[in-house]
Residue, then its C-alpha position, 0 to 999 in steps of 0.5 A: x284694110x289698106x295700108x299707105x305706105x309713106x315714102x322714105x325720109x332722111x333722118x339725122x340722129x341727134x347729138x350725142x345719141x347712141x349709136x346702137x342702132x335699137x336705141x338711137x333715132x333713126x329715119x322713118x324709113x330705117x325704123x319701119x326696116x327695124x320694125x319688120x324684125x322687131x315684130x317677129x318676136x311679137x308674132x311668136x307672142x301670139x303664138x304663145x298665146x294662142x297656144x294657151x288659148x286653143x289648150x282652153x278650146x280644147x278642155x272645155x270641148x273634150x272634158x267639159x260640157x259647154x265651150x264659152x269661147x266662140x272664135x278667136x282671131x288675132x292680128x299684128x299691127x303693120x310697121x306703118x301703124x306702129x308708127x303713126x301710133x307711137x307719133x301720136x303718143x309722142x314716143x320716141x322714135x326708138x325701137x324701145x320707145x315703141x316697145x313701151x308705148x304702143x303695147x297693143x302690136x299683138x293682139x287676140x280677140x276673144x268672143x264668147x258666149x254670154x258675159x260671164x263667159x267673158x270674166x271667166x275666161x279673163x281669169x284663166x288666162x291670167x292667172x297662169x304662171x307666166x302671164x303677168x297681167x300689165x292692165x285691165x280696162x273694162x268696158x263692160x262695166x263702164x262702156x265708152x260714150x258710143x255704146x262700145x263695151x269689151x274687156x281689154x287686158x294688157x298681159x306681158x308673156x316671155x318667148x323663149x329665142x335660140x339664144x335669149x327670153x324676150x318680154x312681150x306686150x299682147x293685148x287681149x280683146x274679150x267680147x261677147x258675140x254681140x258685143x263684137x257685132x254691134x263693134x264691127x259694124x260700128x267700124x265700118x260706119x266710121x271708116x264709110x265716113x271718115x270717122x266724120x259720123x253725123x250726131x243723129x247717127x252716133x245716138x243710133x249706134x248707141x242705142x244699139x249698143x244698149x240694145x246689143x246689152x239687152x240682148x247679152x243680159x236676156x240670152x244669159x239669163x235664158x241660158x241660166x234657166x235651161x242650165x237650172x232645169x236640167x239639174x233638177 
């Protein structure tokens, strides 16, 4: 994807702001300098999680039977689009505004299997000890309008500097493959047209995601039945 970068803008701090400069208004240009060393503590967010996440990887390969997660990719918001979306929200334009409104500056998506695969990994991750679990929406039990289905779960993980303990936001995106395919290629009919897609086309792409459900519900209950089989 290709990133426009504005050009810089003057920006005055209001009256009686502080002076400190993570918590005073500063110029868009000043807050993008400041976002690209805030986002290093969400980079190492990441790799916190992706720790947890690759230890799981690694148990269900070496000491179990069956792997349900498939591929994981992560990926940190730019400080273009950190600001566009605090705007959008109406968030100060503060560091600590950006911090508590846009809380999906790291994120990780997970695709697994089948979709008890999705539940069951969701569990792991969040019931370990330092990951405090901020939101969950599920869209697998309720879809949006378009057909889109996944779980998104806000988590809050410490990271531990030379000289301080840091709390991050990282989003968690789970999906199964099909889930995920029927959402890629749905981002990129949308992108082809400006997110201006026709009606007839938008009742397509749901159906397909009906057709994507389908898909997910018969290969489980597929897999169920080998699984039942061999045990007996």
């Amino acid at each position: 994807m290709t990133t426009t970068v504005d050009g810089p803008e003057q920006g005055v701090p209001l009256p009686d702001e502080p002076e400190d400069v993570s918590a005073r208004l500063v110029s868009r240009q000043d807050l993008k300098s400041e976002l690209t060393r805030f986002l290093m503590v969400y980079k190492f967010g990441i790799d916190e999680m992706m720790t947890k996440i690759n230890i799981l990887r690694d148990e269900f390969t070496y000491a179990r039977d069956y792997n349900p997660i498939e591929h994981v990719k992560s990926r940190l918001k730019s400080p273009e689009s950190i600001i566009a979306k605090a705007r959008r929200k109406g968030a100060p334009q503060t560091l600590e505004g950006v911090r508590e409104h846009v809380r999906d500056i790291a994120g990780i998506r997970i695709t697994c299997s089948f979709t008890s695969d999705v539940y069951r990994i969701m569990d792991m991750i969040t019931r370990q000890g330092d990951v405090s679990v901020v939101e969950i929406e599920d869209y697998i039990a309720q879809p949006k309008p378009n057909g889109y289905r996944s779980v998104h779960v806000i988590v809050e993980i410490p990271v531990f500097m030379s000289d301080r303990m840091e709390s991050v936001y990282v989003e968690l995106q789970i999906r199964t493959v099909a889930m995920d395919f029927w959402a890629s290629l749905e981002h990129k009919i949308y992108y082809k047209h400006d997110r201006a897609v026709p009606d007839a086309l938008r009742e397509e792409l749901r159906v397909a995601a009906e057709t994507a459900r389908d898909l997910d519900v018969k290969m489980e209950a597929l897999h169920d039945r080998v699984h039942r089989d061999a045990a007996s």
